[in-house]
N, C-alpha and C positions, 0 to 999 in steps of 0.2 A: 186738118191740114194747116189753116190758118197757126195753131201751136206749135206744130212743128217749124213752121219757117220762122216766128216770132223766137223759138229754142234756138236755131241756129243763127240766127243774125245778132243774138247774143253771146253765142259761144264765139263768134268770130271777131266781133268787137272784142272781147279781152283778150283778143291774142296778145301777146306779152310784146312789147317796142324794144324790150333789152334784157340782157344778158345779167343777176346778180349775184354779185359775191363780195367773200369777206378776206381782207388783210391781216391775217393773226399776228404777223411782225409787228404791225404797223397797227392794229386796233383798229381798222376803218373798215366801213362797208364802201366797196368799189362798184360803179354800174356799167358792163361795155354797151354802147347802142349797136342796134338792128343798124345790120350794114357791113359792119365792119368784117372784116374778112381774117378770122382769127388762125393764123397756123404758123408756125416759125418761119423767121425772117423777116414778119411782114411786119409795118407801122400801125398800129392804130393807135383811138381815142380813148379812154379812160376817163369816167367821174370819180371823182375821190371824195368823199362824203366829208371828210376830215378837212379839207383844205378848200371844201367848196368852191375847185377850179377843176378845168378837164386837164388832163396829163397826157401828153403825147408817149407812147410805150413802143418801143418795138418787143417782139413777142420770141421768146427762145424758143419752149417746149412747151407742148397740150398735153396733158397725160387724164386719159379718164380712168377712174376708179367709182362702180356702181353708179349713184344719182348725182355724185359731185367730181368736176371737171380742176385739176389742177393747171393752172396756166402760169407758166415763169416768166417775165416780161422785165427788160432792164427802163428803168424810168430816166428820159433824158433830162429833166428837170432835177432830179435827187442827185445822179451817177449811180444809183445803187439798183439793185436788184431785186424784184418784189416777185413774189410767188402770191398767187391771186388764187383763191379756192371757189369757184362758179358753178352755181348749181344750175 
């Protein structure tokens, strides 16, 4: 009994704090954190591995395809438009 709960209080500790994916435009691994409420329209936060600052994005489109999540997101700091691949 004692393992059992010692198993699960470890599984639950690594629950994951964020969202990862990668920028093929762009060459970057991007992080969204836990929280953010990702679906078109909305604002969130972005790590950008590349430029080691957070990036404000609003979010166009989610599109899931199998284990990886396509997310298009216009970056208000660039003007441009980044497509985020999120596994």
């Amino acid at each position: 009994m004692k393992f059992l709960t010692l198993l699960l209080m470890l599984l639950f500790s690594c629950v994951s704090l964020a969202w990862d994916g990668y920028d093929y435009a762009n060459g970057t691994y991007v992080e969204i954190e836990k929280g953010n409420n990702v679906k078109a329209g909305k604002d969130i936060e972005i790590f950008d591995y590349a430029t080691g600052q957070y990036r404000d994005v609003q979010v166009e489109s989610v599109r899931g395809s199998g284990s990886i999540t396509e997310v298009e997101v216009f970056d208000y700091s660039t003007g441009e438009f980044r497509t985020l691949d999120m596994e």
